[in-house]
C-alpha positions as CSV (number, residue, x, y, z in Angstrom):
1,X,-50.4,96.4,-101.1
2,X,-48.0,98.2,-99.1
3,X,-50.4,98.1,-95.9
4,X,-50.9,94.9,-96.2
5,X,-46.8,94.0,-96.4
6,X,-46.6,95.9,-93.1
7,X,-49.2,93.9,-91.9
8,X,-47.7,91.0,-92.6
9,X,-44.4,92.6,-91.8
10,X,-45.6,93.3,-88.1
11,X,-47.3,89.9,-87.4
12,X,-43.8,88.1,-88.2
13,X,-41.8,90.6,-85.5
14,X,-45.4,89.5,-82.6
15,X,-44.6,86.2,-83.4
16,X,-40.6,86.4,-83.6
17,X,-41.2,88.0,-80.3
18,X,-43.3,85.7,-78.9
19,X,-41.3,82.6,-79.5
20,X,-38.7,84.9,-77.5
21,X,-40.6,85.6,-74.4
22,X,-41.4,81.5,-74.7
23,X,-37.9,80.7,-75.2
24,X,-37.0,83.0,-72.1
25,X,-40.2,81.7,-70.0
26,X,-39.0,78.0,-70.6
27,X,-35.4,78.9,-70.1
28,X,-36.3,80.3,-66.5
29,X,-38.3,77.8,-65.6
30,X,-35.4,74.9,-66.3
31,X,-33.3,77.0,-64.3
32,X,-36.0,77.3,-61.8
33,X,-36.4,73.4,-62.1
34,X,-32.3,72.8,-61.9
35,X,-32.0,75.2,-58.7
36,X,-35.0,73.4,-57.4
37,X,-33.0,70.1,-57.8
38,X,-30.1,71.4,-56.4
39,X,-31.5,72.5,-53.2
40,X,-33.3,69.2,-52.6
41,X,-30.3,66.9,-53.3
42,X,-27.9,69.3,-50.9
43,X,-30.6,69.2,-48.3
44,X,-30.6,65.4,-49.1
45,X,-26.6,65.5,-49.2
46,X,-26.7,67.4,-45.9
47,X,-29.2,65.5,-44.0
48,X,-27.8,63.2,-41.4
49,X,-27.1,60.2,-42.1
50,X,-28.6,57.0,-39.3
51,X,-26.0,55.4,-38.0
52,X,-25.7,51.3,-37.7
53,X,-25.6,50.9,-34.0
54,X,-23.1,47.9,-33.5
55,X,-24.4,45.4,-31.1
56,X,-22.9,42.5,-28.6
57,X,-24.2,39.3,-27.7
58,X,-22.6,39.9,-24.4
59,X,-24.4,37.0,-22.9
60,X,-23.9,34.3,-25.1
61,X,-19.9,34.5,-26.0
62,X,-19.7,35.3,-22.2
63,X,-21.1,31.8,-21.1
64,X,-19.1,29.9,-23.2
65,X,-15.7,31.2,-22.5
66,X,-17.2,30.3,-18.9
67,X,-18.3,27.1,-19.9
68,X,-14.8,26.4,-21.9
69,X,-12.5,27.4,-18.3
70,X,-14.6,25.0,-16.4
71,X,-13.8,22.0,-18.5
72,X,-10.2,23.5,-18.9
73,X,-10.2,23.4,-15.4
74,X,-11.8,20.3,-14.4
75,X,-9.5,18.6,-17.1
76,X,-6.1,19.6,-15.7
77,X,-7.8,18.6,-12.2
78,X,-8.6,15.5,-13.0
79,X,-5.6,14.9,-14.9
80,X,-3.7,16.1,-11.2
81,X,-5.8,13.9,-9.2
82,X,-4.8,10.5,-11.5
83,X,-1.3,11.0,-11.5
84,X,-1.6,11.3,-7.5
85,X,-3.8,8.4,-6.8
86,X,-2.3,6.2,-10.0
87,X,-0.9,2.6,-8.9
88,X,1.7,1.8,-10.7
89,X,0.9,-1.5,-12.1
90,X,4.7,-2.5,-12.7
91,X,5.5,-1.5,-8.7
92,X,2.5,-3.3,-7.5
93,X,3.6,-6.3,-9.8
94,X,6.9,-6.1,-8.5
95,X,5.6,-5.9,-4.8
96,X,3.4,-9.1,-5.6
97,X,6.7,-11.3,-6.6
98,X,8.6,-10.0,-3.2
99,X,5.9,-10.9,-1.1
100,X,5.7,-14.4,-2.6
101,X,9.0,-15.0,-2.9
102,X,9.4,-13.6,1.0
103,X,6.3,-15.7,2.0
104,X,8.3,-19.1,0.6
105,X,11.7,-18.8,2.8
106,X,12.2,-22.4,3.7
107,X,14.2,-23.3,1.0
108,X,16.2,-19.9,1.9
109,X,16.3,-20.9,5.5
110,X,17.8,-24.8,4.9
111,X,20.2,-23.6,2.3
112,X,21.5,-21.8,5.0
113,X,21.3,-24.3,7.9
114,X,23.0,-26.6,5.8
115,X,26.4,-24.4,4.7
116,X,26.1,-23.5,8.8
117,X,26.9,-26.9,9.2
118,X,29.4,-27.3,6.8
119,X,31.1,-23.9,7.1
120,X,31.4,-24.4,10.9
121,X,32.3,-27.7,11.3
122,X,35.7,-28.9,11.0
123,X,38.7,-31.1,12.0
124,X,42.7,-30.6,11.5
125,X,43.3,-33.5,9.0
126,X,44.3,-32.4,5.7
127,X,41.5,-34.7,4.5
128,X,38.8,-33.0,7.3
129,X,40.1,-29.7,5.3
130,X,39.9,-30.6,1.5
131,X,36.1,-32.6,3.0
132,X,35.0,-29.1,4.2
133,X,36.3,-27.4,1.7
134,X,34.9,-29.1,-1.3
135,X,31.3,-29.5,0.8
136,X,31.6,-25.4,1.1
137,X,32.2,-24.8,-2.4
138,X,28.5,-26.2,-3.0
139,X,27.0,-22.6,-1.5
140,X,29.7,-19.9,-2.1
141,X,31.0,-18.4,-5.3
142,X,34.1,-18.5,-6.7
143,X,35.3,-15.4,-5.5
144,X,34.4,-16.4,-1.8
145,X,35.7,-19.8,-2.3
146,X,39.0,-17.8,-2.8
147,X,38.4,-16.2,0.4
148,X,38.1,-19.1,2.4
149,X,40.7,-20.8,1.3
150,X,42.9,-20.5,4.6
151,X,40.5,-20.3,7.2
152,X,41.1,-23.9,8.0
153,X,44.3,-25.0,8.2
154,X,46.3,-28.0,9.8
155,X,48.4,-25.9,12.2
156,X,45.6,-24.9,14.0
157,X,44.8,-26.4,17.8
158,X,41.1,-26.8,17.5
159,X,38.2,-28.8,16.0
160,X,34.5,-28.3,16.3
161,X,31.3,-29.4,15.2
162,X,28.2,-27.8,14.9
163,X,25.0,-28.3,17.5
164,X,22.4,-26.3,16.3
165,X,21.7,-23.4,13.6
166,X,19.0,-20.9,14.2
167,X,17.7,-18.4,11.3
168,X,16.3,-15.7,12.4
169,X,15.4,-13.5,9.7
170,X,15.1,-14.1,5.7
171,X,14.7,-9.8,4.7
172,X,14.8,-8.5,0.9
173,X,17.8,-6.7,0.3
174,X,17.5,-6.5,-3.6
175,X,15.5,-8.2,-6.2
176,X,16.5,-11.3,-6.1
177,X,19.1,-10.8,-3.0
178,X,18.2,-12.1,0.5
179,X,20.2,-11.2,3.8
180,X,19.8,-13.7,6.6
181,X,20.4,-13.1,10.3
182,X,21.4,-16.8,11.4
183,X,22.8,-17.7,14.8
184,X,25.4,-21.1,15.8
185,X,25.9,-23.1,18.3
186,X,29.2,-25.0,18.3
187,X,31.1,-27.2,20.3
188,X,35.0,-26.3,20.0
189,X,37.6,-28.6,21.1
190,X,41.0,-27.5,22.2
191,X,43.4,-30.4,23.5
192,X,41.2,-32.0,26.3
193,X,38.9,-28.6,26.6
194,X,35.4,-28.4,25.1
195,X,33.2,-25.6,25.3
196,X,30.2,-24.4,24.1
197,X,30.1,-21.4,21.8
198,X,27.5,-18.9,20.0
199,X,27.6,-16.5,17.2
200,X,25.3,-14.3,14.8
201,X,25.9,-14.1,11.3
202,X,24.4,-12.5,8.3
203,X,25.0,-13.5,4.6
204,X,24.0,-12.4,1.4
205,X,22.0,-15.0,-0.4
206,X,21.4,-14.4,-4.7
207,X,18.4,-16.5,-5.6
208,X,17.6,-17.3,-9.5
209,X,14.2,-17.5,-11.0
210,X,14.6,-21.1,-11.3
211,X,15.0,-21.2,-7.1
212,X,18.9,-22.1,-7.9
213,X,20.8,-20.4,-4.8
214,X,24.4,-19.0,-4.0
215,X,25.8,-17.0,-1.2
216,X,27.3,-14.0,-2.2
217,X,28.7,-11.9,1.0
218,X,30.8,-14.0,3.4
219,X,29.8,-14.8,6.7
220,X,30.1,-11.1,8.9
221,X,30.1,-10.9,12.7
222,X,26.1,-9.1,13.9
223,X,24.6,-8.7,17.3
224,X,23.0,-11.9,18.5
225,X,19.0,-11.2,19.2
226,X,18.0,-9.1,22.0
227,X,15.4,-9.4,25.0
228,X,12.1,-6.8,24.3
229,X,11.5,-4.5,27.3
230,X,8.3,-4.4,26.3
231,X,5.5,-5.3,29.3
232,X,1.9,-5.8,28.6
233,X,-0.1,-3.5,30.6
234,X,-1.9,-5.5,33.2
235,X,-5.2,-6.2,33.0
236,X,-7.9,-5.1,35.6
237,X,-10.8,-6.5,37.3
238,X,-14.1,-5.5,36.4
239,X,-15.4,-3.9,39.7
240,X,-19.1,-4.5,38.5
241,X,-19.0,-8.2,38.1
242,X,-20.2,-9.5,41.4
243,X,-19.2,-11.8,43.7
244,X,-21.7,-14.4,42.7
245,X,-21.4,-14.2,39.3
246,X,-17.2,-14.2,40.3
247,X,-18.1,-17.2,42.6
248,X,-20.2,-19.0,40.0
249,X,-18.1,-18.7,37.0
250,X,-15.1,-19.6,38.6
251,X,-16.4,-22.9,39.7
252,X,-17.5,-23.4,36.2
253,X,-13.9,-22.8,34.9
254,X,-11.9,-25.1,37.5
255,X,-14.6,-27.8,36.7
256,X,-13.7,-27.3,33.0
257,X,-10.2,-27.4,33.1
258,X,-10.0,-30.7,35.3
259,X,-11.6,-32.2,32.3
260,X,-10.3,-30.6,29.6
261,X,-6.7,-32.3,29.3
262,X,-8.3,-35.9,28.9
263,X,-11.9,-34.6,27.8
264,X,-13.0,-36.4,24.2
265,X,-14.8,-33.5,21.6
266,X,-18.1,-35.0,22.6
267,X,-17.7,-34.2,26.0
268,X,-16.4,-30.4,25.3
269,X,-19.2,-30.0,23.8
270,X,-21.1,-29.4,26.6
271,X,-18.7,-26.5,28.4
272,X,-17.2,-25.5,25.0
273,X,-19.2,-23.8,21.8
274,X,-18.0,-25.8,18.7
275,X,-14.5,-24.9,17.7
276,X,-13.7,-22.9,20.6
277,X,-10.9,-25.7,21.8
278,X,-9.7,-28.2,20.7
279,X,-9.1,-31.9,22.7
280,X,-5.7,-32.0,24.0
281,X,-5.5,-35.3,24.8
282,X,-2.7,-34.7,27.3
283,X,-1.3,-36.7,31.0
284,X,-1.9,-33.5,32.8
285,X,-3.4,-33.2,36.4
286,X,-5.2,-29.8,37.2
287,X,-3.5,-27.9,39.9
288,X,-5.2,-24.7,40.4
289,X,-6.4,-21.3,38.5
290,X,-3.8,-18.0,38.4
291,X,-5.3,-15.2,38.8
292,X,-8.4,-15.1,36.8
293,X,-9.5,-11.7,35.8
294,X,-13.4,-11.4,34.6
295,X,-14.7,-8.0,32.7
296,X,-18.0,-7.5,31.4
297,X,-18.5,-7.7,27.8
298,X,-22.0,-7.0,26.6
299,X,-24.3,-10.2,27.8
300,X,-21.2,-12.2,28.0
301,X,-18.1,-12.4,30.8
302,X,-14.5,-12.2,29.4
303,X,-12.0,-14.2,32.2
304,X,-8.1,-13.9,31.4
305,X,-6.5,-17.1,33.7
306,X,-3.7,-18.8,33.8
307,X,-3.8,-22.5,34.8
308,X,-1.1,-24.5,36.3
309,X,-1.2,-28.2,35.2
310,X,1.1,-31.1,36.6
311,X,2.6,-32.8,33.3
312,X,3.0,-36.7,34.4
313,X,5.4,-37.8,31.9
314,X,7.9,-34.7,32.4
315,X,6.7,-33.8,36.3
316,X,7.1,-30.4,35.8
317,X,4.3,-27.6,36.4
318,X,3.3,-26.8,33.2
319,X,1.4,-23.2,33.4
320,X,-1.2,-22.3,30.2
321,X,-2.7,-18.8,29.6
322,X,-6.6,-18.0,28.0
323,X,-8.3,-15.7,27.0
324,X,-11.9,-16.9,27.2
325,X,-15.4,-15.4,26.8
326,X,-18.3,-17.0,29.0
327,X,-21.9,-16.8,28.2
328,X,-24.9,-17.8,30.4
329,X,-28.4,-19.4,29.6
330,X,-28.9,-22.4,32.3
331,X,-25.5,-23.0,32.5
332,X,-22.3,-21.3,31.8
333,X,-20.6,-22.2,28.3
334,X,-17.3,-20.7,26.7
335,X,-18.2,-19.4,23.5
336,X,-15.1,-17.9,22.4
């Protein structure tokens, strides 16, 4: 019995010890296992990491900032270019009434003939003076009828009347504001002296929309209308016309002319192209061509001539300038 208790006795410590080396044999191996992890998730930790490489879509934002300057650009161009060439519409409106309103001056023009005549025309009676005055007051204000009051008077030595009344020029001086440059001729009397006299003026004339018309600035003193120095430049023979042609076409021309003055449209028509001239239907005798001057002009001969006429009625030489231009089939024929 006791062997067999020692027996039993020594199996229990092999076993005891065995579950120690297995306890010890699994205890290394999870620290095996743990050191195993901790290397591979350090090396994993450690390991380095691939970095995002950022990107740009150079091309395409490029291009349309491009794209955005050039209409930017274009716009503000554009814009420049309008507000240059722009016509203003109220300007060009207002330009359209002026030029009508200048292009219609007759009524202007005899508004101001007629206070000519008025204004300078008068006579030392007290009734000649309240006549003018009262026919005066029909084309000045008030103020300028105030102004006038004394020009006339009974204690002055003269009396005249008016011969003629020339306007010269109607000009826009505002929008509704005319001056006009008129010139009078007058015939003043002094005693048993008359004589002849001439003066410019200019006035102010205010027209209404309705075409109603008053003078506005008094009569003031201007330089009566002067003489141009200007000279046309003479014109010059052609030196390659020749003498024949010369010869012939002058014939042609005198033989016109002697007709022309009594010559009926049917009979023009054969010297004249249609519409060229007109019949004159004058007493005029042909004297003799001035001068004619003939330069080539393509297939056709221009002539610049003066021709001097007799008038019947009158007597007087009456001289008349052309420019013509001859053309040649069979005959000669002015054609313009």
């Amino acid at each position: 019995m006791p062997s067999r208790q020692a027996d039993l006795a020594n199996i229990c410590n092999i076993q005891k010890r065995t579950i120690q080396v297995s306890r010890r044999v699994c205890v290394g191996r999870l620290g095996f296992f743990h050191a195993q992890n901790r290397k591979e998730k350090e090396k994993t930790e450690k390991a380095p990491k691939n970095k995002k490489v950022r990107t740009m879509k150079v091309g395409t934002h490029k291009k349309s900032v491009l794209l955005l300057w050039v209409v930017l650009l274009a716009s503000t161009t554009f814009g420049v270019y309008k507000n240059f060439t722009a016509i203003d519409t109220h300007t060009v409106h207002e330009k359209e009434i002026i030029q009508l309103r200048l292009n219609d001056t007759n009524g202007i023009e005899n508004f101001i003939k007629n206070f000519a005549k008025a204004y300078y025309s008068w006579d030392t009676s007290k009734e000649a003076i309240e006549a003018r005055t009262t026919e005066i007051s029909k084309y000045l204000t008030k103020e300028l009828q105030d102004l006038n009051a004394d020009t006339i008077r009974t204690d002055i030595p003269t009396s005249a009347t008016v011969t003629n009344v020339l306007v010269w020029n109607v000009k826009q001086s505002g929008t509704d504001d005319f001056t006009v440059a008129y010139e009078v001729d007058q015939q003043v009397k002094e005693g048993e002296q008359t004589q002849a006299v001439t003066e410019n003026y200019t006035v102010t004339v205010h027209v209404d929309k309705d075409g109603a018309m008053v003078i506005t600035q008094n009569p003031t003193l201007a330089p009566a209308v002067q003489k141009s120095k200007y000279e046309p430049k003479a014109q010059e023979a052609d030196v390659s016309v020749s003498s024949d042609t010369v010869k012939d076409a002058t014939a042609f021309l005198e033989t016109f002319f002697k007709l022309y003055p009594t010559a009926t449209e049917k009979e023009l028509a054969y010297y004249v192209k249609d519409g060229v001239l007109a019949p004159v239907s004058g007493d005029y005798v042909f004297s003799e061509l001035v001068n004619p001057v003939f330069t080539i002009d393509g297939d056709n001969l221009k002539v610049s001539v003066s021709v001097k006429y007799l008038d019947n009625k009158s007597k007087m030489t009456q001289i008349s300038q052309y420019e013509l231009v001859l053309h040649k089939d069979d005959n000669w024929k002015i054609v313009e």
